[in-house]
C-alpha positions as CSV (number, residue, x, y, z in Angstrom):
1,X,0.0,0.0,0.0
2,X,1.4,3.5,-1.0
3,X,1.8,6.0,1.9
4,X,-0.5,8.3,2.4
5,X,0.5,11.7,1.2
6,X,-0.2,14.7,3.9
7,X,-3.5,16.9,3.1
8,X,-2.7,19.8,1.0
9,X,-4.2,23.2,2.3
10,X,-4.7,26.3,-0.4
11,X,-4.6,30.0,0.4
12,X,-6.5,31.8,-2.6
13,X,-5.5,35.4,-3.1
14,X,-8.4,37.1,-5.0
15,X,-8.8,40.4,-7.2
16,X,-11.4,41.9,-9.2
17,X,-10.4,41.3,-12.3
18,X,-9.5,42.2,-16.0
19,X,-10.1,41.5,-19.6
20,X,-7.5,38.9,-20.9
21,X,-6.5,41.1,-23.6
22,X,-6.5,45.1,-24.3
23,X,-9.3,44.4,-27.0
24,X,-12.3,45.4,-28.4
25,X,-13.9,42.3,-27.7
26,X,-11.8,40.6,-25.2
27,X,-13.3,44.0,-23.0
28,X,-16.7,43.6,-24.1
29,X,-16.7,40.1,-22.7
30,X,-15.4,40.9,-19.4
31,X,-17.2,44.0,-19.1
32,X,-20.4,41.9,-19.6
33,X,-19.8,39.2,-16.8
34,X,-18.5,42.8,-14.4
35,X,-21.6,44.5,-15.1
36,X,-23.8,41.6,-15.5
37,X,-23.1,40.6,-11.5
38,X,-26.3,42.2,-9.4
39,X,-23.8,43.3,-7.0
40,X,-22.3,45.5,-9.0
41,X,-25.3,47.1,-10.9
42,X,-28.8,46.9,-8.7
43,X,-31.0,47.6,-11.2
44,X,-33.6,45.6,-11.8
45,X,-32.4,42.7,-14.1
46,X,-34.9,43.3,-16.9
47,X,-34.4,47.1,-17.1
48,X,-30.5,46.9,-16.8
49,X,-29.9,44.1,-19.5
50,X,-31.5,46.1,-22.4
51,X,-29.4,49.3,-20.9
52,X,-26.6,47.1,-20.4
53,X,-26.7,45.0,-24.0
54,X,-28.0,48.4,-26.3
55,X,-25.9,51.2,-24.7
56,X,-22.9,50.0,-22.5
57,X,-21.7,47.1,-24.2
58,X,-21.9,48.5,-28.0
59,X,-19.7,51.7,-27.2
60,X,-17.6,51.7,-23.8
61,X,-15.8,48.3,-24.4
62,X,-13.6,50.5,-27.6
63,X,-12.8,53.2,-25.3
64,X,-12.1,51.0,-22.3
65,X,-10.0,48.7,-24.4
66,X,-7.7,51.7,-25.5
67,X,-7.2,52.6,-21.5
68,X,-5.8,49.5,-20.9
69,X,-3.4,49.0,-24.2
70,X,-2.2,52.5,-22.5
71,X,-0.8,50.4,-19.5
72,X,-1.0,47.1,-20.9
73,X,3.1,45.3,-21.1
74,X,2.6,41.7,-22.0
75,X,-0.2,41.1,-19.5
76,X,-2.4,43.3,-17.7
77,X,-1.0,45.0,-14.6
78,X,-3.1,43.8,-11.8
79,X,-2.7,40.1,-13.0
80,X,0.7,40.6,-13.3
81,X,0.9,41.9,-9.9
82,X,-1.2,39.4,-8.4
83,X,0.7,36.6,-9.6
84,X,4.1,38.0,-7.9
85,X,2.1,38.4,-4.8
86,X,1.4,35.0,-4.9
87,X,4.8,33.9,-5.4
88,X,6.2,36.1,-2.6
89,X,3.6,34.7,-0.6
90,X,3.4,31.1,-1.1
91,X,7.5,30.1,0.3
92,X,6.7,32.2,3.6
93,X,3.8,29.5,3.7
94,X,5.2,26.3,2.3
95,X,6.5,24.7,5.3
96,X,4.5,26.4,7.9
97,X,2.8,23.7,9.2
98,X,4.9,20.8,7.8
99,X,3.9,17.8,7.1
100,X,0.9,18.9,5.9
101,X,1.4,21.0,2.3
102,X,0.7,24.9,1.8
103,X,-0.3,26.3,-1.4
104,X,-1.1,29.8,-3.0
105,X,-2.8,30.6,-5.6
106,X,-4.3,33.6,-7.6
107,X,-7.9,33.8,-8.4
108,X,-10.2,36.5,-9.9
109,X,-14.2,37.7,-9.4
110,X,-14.4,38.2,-13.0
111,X,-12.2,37.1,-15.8
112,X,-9.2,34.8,-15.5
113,X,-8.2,32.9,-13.7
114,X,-12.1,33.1,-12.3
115,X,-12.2,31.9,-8.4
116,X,-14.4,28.9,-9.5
117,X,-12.4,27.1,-12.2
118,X,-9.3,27.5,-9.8
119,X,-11.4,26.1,-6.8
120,X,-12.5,22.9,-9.3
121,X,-8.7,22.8,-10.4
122,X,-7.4,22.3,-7.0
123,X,-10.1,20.1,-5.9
124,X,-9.3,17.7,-8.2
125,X,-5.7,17.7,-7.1
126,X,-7.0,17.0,-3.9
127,X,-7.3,20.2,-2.2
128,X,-9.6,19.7,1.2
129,X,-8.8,22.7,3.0
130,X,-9.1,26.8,1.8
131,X,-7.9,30.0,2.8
132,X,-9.5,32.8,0.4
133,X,-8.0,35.9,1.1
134,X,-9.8,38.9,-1.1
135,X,-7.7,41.7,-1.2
136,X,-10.2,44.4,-0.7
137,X,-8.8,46.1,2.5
138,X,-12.5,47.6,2.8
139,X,-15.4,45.0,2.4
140,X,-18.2,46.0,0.5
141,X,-20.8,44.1,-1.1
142,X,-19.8,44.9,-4.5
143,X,-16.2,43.6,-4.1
144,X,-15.7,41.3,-1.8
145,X,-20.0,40.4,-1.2
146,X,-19.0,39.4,-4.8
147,X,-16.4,36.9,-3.7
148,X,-18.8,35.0,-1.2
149,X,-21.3,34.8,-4.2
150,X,-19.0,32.8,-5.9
151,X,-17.6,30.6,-3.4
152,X,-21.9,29.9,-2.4
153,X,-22.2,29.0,-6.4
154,X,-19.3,27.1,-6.6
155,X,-20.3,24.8,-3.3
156,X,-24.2,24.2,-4.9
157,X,-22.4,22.3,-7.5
158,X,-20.2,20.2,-5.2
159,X,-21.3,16.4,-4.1
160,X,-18.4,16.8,-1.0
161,X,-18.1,20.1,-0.2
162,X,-14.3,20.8,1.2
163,X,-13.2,23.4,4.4
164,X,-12.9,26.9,3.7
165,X,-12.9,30.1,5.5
166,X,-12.6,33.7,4.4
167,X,-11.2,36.9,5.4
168,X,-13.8,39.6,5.4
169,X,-11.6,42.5,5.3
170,X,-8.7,44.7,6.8
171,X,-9.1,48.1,7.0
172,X,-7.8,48.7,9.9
173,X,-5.1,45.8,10.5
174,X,-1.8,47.9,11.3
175,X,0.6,45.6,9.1
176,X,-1.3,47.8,6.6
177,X,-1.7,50.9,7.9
178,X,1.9,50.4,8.8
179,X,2.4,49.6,4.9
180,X,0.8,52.5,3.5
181,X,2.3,55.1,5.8
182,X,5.7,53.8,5.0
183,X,4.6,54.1,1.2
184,X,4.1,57.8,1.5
185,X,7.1,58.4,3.7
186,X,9.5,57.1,1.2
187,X,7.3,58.5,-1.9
188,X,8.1,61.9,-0.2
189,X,11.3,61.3,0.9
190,X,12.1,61.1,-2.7
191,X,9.2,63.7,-4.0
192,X,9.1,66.2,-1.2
193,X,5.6,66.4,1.0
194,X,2.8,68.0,-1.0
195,X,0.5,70.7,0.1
196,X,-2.3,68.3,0.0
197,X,-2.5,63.9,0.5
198,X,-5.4,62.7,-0.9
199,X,-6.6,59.5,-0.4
200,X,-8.4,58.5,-3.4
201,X,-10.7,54.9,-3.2
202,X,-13.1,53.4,-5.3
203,X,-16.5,54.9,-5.5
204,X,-19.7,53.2,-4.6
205,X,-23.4,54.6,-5.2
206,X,-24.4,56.5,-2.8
207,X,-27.8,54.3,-1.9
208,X,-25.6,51.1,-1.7
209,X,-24.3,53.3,1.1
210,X,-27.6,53.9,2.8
211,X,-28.6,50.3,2.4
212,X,-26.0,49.3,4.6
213,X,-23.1,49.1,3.2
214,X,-20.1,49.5,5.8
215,X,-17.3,50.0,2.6
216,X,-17.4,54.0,3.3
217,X,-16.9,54.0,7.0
218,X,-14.3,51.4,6.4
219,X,-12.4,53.9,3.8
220,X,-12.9,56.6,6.2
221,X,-11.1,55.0,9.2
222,X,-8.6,53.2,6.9
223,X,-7.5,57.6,5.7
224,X,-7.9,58.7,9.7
225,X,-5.7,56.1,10.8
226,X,-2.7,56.1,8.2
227,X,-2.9,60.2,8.6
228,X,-2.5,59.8,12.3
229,X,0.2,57.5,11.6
230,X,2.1,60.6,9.3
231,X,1.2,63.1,11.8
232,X,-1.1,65.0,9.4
233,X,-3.0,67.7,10.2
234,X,-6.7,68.1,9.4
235,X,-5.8,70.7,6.5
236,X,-3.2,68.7,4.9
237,X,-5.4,65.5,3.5
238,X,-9.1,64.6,2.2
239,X,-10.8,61.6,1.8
240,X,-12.4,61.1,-1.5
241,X,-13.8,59.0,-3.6
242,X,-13.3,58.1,-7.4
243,X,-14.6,55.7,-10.8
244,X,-18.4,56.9,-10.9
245,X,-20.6,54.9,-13.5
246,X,-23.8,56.1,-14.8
247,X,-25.7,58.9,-13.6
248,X,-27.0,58.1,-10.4
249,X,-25.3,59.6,-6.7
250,X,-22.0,58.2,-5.5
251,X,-20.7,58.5,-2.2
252,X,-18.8,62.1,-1.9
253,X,-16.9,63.6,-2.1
254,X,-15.3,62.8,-5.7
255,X,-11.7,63.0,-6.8
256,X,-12.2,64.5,-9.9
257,X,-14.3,67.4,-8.4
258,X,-12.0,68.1,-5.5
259,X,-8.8,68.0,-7.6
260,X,-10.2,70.5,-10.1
261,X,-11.3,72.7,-7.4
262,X,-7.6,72.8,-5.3
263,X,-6.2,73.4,-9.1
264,X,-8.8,76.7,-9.6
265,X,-8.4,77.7,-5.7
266,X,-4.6,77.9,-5.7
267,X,-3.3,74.4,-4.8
268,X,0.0,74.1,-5.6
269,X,1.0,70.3,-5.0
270,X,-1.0,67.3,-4.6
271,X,0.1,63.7,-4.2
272,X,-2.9,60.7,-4.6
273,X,-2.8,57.5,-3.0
274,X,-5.4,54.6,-3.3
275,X,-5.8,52.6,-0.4
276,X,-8.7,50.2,-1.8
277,X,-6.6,48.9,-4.2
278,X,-3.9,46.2,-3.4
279,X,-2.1,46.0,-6.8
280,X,-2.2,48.8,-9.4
281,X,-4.4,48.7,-12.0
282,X,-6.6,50.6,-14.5
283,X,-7.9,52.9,-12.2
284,X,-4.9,53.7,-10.9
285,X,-2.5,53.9,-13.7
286,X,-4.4,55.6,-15.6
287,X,-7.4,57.3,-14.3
288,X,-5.7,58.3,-11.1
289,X,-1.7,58.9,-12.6
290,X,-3.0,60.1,-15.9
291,X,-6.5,60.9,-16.4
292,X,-6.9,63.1,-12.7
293,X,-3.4,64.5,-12.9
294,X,-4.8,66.4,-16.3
295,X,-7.5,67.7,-14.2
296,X,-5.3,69.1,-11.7
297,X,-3.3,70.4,-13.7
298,X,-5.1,71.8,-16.3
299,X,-7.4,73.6,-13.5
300,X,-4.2,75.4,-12.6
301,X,-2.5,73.1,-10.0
302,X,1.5,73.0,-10.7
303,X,2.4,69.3,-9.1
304,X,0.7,66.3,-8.7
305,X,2.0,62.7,-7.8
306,X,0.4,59.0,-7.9
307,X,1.8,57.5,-4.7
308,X,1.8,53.7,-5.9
309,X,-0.2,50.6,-4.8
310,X,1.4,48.3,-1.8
311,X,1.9,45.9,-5.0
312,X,5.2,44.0,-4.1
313,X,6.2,45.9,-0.7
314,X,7.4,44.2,1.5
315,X,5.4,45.3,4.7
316,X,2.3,44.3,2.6
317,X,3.3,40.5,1.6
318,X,4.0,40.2,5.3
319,X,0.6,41.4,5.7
320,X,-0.7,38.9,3.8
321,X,1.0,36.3,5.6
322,X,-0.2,37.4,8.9
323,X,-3.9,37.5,7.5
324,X,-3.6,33.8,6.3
325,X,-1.1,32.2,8.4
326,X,-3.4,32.0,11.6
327,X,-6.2,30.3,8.9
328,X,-3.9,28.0,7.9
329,X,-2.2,26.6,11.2
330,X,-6.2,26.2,12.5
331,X,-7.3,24.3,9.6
332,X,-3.6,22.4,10.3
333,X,-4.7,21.7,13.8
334,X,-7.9,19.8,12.7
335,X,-5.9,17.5,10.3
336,X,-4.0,15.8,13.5
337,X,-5.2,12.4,12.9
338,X,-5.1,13.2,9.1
339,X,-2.9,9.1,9.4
């Protein structure tokens, strides 16, 4: 009789996701399973599929395609990002609970590599045990709700349904307010300090907010505690909020808005940060580097600076090790008698 090989234990690191290529239709397909996603657009279904299928999909998939061949080098950014992070990750993990084998693995909500055919890939290596680490700092139900979706689709299909536990969210861990205040320290070491810090996140409608949604609050203390953490005082940094869609309220205020007002009011220097997102992307490189630093600017501001994402930094993987490590060494602790 063979030995028994030790239980194998995989940590899933999850993003949004992006088209596969910087294309007309490779957009339009990805844009369609993004938007098609109720927790992204609540609309009613019927009214929001002909909106969706006769105005969205026919024109914004061109312009959205040319955005990303603007930041596009051999593979789109926050894949390419997410896959490093995993590989950092995963030898800080390997042995951690030897005997029993540690894996990481990326995953995305929409696109590829989607979260379920990962999930059915590892099953059928013999995966038992998950870790699914979204890396949304700030849980809302359009991001990460999105991610627990998926995982309860995924387990309706499955005859033996395996472990898994999730991490909601860390807003306010301080490995990662640590992270980002050490990002705009060095950033400004090299730069110089700006008249004004914004932090800059994703947007949200406004009544996804008044339903309930804690994503808001969560950005709010995530900004309050990393300008603490600088020493900032109340005049030197704003909150605010970026990437509306469509024409209804978003939470306030908005990036665009605010920049273009410091430019006409005599701000001299800005530099922009975006907590929400873990690894840069499209609405960082190049609505937030390019498309708001034209706004500044051309409103009259002389200076502006994209601080980067916590990508690769070092402070962040550790993060992510001290989010999954604990998840890891429990599910370990159940697997005792795994001989």
């Amino acid at each position: 009789m063979k030995p028994k090989l030790p239980p194998r234990i995989a940590v899933l690191l999850v993003n949004l996701g992006t088209p596969d290529e910087p294309t007309a239709p490779a957009v339009r397909r990805y844009l369609k399973q993004f938007l098609s996603d109720p927790r992204v657009i609540e609309i009613p279904k019927f009214l929001w599929t002909i909106i969706l299928n006769l105005f969205v999909l026919p024109s914004r998939p061109k312009r959205v395609a040319k955005a990303y061949a603007s930041i596009w080098e051999g593979d789109s950014p926050i894949r390419k990002i997410l896959k490093s992070q995993v590989g950092l990750l995963e030898p800080r993990l390997a042995d951690s609970v030897a005997p029993f084998r540690v894996s990481v693995h990326p995953a995305m909500s929409y696109g590829n590599p989607g979260l379920p055919d990962v999930m059915d890939a590892l099953r059928g290596e013999g995966v038992d045990h998950f870790v699914i680490l979204p890396l949304f700092p700030q849980f809302s139900a359009s991001s990460g709700g999105a991610v627990y979706d998926a995982l309860t689709k995924w387990t309706l299909k499955q005859r033996n349904l395996p472990n898994y536990t999730i991490v909601k969210d860390y807003f306010a861990h301080p490995l990662y307010i640590q992270a980002l205040a050490n990002s705009i320290r060095r950033f400004q070491e090299k730069h110089g300090k700006p008249e004004k810090l914004m932090f800059s996140f994703h947007g949200i409608p406004q009544p996804y907010a008044d339903k309930g949604d804690p994503y808001p609050k969560r950005c709010k203390c995530t900004a309050a505690q990393v300008a603490h953490e600088l020493g900032l005082n109340d005049d030197e940094w704003i909150i605010s909020f970026q990437s509306r869609f469509g024409k209804q309220e978003w939470v306030k205020p908005y990036t665009d808005v605010v920049l273009e007002d410091w430019g006409q009011s005599g701000v001299r220097s800005v530099q922009v940060i975006s907590p929400a997102f873990s690894a840069d992307c499209l609405e960082t490189l190049e609505e937030l580097a390019i498309e708001n630093r034209d706004n500044f600017l051309n409103a009259g501001g002389q200076e502006y600076h994209y601080i980067p994402a916590l990508n690769l930094d070092e402070t962040h993987i550790e993060l992510l090790e001290a989010l999954s490590l604990p998840l890891v060494k429990g599910w370990a602790g159940t697997l005792d008698g795994w001989v």
